[in-house]
C-alpha positions as CSV (number, residue, x, y, z in Angstrom):
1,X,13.9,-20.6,-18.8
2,X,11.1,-18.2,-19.6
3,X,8.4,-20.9,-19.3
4,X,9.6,-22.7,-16.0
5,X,10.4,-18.7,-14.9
6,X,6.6,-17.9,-15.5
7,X,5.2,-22.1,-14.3
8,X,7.5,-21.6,-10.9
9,X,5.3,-18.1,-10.6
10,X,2.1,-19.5,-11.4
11,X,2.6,-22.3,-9.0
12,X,3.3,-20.1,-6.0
13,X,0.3,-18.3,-6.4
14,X,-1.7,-21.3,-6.6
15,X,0.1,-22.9,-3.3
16,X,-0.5,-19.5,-1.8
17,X,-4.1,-19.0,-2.7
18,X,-5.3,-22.6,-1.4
19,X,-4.5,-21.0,2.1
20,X,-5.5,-17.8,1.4
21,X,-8.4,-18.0,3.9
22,X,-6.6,-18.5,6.7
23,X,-3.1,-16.8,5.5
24,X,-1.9,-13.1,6.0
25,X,-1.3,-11.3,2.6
26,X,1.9,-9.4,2.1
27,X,2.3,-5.9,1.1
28,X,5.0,-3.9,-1.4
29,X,4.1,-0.2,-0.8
30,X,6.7,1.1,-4.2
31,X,7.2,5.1,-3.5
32,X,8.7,6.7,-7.4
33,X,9.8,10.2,-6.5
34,X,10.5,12.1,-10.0
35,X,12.5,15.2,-10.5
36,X,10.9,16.4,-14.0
37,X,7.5,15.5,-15.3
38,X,8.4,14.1,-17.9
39,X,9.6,11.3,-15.4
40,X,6.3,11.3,-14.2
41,X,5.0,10.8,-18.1
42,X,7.3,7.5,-18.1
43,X,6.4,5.7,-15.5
44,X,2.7,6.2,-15.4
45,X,2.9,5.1,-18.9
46,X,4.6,2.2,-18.0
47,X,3.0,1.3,-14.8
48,X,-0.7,1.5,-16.9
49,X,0.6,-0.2,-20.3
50,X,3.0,-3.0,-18.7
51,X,3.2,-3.4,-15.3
52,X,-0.3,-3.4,-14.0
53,X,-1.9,-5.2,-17.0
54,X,0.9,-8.2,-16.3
55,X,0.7,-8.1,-13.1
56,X,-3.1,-8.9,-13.7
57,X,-2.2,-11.4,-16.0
58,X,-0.1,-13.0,-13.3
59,X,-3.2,-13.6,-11.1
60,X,-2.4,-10.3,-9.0
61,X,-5.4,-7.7,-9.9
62,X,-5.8,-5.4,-6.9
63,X,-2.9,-3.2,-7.1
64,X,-3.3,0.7,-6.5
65,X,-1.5,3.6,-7.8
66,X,-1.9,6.8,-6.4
67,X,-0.5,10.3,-6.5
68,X,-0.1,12.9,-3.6
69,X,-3.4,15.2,-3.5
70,X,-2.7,18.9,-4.4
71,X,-1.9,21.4,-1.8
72,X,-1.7,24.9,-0.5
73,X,2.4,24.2,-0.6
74,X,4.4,22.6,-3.2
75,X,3.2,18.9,-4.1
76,X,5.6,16.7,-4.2
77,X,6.2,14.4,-7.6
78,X,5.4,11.0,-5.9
79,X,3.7,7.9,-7.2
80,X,2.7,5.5,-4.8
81,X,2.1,1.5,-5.8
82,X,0.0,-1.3,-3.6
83,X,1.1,-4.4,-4.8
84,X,-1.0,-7.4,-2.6
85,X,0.9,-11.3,-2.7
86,X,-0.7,-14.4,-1.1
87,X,2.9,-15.2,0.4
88,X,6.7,-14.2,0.2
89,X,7.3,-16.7,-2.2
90,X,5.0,-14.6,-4.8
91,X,7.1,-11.4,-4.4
92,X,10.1,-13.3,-4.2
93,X,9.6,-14.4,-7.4
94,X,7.7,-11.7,-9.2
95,X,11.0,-9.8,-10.4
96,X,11.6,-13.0,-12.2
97,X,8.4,-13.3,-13.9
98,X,8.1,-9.6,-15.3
99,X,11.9,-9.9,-16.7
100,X,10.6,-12.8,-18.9
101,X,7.3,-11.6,-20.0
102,X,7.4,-10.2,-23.4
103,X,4.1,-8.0,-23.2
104,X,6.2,-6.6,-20.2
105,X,9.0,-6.1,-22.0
106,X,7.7,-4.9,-24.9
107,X,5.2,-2.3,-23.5
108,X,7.1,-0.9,-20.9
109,X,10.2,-0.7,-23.3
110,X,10.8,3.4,-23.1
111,X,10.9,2.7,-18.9
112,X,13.0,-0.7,-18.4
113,X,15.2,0.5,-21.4
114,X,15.8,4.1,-19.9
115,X,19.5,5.3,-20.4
116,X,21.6,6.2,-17.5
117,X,21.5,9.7,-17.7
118,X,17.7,10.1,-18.3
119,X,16.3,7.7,-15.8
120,X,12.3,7.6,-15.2
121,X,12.3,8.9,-11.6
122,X,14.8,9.9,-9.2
123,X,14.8,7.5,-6.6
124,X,12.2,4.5,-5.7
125,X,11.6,3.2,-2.0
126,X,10.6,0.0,-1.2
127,X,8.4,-1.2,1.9
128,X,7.7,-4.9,2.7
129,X,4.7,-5.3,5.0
130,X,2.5,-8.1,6.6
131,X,-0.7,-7.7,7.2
132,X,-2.1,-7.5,10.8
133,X,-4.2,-10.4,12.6
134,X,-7.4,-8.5,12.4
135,X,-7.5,-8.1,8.6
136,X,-5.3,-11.1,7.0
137,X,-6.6,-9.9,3.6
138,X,-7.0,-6.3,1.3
139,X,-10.4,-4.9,0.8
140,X,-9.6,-2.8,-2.0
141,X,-12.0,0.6,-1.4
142,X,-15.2,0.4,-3.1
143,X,-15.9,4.0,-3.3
144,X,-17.0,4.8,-6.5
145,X,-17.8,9.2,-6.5
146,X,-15.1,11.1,-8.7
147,X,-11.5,9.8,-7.8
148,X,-9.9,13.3,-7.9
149,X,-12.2,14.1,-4.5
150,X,-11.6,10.9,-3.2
151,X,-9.2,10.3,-0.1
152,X,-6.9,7.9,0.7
153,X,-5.4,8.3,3.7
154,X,-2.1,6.6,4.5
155,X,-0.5,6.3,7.7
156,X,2.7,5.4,9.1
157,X,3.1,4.9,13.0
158,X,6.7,4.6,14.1
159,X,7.6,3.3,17.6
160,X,10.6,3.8,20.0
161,X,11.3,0.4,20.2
162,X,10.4,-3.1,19.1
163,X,8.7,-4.2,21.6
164,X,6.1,-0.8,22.0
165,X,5.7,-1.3,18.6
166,X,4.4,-4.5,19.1
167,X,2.4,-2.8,21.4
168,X,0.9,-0.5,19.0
169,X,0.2,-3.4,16.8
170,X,-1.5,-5.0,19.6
171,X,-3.7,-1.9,20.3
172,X,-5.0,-2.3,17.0
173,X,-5.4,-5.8,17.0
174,X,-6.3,-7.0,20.4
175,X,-7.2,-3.6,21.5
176,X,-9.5,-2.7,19.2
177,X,-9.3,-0.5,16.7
178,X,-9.6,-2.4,13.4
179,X,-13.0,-2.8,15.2
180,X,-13.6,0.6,15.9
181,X,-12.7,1.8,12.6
182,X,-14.7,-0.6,11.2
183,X,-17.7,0.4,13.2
184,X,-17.6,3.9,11.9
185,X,-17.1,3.1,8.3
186,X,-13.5,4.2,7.6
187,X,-13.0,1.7,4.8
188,X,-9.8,0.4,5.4
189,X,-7.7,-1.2,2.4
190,X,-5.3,-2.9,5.0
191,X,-3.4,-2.6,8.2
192,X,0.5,-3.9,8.0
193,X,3.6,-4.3,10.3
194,X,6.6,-3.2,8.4
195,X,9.5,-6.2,7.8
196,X,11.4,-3.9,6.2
197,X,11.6,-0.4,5.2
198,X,13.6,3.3,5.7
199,X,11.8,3.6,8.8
200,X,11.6,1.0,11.3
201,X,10.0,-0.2,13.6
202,X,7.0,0.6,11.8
203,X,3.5,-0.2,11.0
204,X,1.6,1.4,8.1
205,X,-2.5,1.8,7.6
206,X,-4.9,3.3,4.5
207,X,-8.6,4.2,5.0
208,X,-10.3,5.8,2.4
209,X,-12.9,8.8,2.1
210,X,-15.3,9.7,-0.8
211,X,-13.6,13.2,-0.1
212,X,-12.4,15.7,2.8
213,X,-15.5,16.8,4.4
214,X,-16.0,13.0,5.2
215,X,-12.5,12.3,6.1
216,X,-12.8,14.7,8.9
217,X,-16.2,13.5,9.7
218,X,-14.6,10.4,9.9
219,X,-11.7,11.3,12.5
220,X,-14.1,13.7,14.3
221,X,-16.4,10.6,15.4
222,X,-13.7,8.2,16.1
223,X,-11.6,10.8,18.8
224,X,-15.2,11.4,20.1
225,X,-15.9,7.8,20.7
226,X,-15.9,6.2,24.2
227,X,-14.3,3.2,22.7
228,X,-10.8,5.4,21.8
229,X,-11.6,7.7,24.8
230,X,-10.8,4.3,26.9
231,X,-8.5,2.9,24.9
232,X,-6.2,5.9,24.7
233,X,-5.7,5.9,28.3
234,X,-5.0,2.5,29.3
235,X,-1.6,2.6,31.1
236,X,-0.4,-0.6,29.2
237,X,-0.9,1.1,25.8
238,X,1.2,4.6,26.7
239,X,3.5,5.9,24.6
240,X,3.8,3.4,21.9
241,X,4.5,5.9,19.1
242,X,6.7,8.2,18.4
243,X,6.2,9.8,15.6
244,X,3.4,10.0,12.9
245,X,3.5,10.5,9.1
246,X,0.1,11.4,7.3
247,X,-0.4,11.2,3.3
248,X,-3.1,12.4,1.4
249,X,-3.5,10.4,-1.8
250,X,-6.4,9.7,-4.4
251,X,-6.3,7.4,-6.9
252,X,-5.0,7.4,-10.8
253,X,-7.6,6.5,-13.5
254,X,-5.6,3.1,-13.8
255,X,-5.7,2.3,-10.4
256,X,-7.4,-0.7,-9.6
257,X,-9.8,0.7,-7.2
């Protein structure tokens, strides 16, 4: 069962890579919110010891981890993990393929072994995402200054309703502004609709910055620019969100990128 487990994995990623060119990738953001630290201890050991190297080994390299950057206010205990797939048939069976690797099991035995009563995070959230038209595929950031000044700026745009969230999605797409914040450099890892998640409906974005003076620099030129000065006021593109979350992340030293 563990071979045709790992051969039934294997397969789907190389059915799902043939078409990776003209394919959308799919997304699992995995949010780990942790009460102690030494919950946090746990499962960054096990995320860099077991779960990223197999995950690897599986044929599935660019996966980030990041951590909330420090602020004026309490910082919350969060670990945040990108996982890319070339189609739903890859996560689906992902689960399946960690449970029957031994280098998984073995390294990442203190986490998957935890007892009841002294579990390695409070709670984790799951989000299942597709990515958008525009950019079918991740471009993992290739900043490369010190990753403790770096930013990673997530963003989730929620809607009042299906259908002016496919608006929203459309604004991006169609509209323009994968284009425009290609133009200006924000070095986007992807842009995703939400299939499912705590928050729906929903889309989610990440551009990065090599730190916060250029992050504002970044947003400073893009509200300045005709392009969004049009764009913002078209009357078929009004009032398509309702509410915006902002996260401020940089990368762990076993992040992929």
């Amino acid at each position: 069962m563990k071979k045709i487990s790992c051969l039934l994995f294997l397969l789907a990623f190389t059915l799902s890579s043939t078409a990776q060119s003209t394919s959308r990738e799919y997304y699992q953001l995995k949010i780990y919110s942790f009460d102690t630290d030494e919950q946090v201890k746990i499962t960054d050991g096990y995320l860099k010891n077991a779960f990223l190297p197999t995950l690897k080994a599986l044929d599935i390299p660019n996966v980030g981890v990041f951590k909330p950057r420090p602020t004026d206010s309490v910082t919350p205990k969060k670990t945040y993990v990108l996982i890319p797939f070339k189609s739903l048939v890859q996560f689906r069976l992902l689960e399946d393929a960690l449970a029957v690797n031994e280098t998984h099991l073995k390294a990442g035995k203190d986490y998957l072994e935890a007892p009841h009563d002294n579990p390695p995070y409070g709670r984790l959230e799951s989000v299942l995402m597709k990515a958008f038209v525009d950019m079918p595929i991740m471009e993992p950031s290739k900043l490369d200054g010190p990753r403790e000044d770096r930013i990673y700026e997530l963003r989730s745009y929620e809607s009042a309703t299906e259908a002016l969230y496919k608006n929203k999605v459309d604004m991006f797409n169609a509209g323009g502004e994968i284009t425009l914040f290609d133009k200006l450099g924000f070095n986007a890892v992807f842009y995703a609709e939400v299939l499912s998640g705590p928050k729906m409906p929903n889309l989610m974005y990440m551009t990065t910055h090599a730190d916060q003076e250029s992050r504002d620099a970044h947003w400073k030129a893009f509200f300045d620019s005709p392009e969004w000065k049009t764009l913002k006021v078209m009357p078929k593109y009004q009032n398509n969100v309702s509410r915006v979350d902002i996260y401020y992340l940089y990368p762990t030293e076993y992040s992929a990128y």
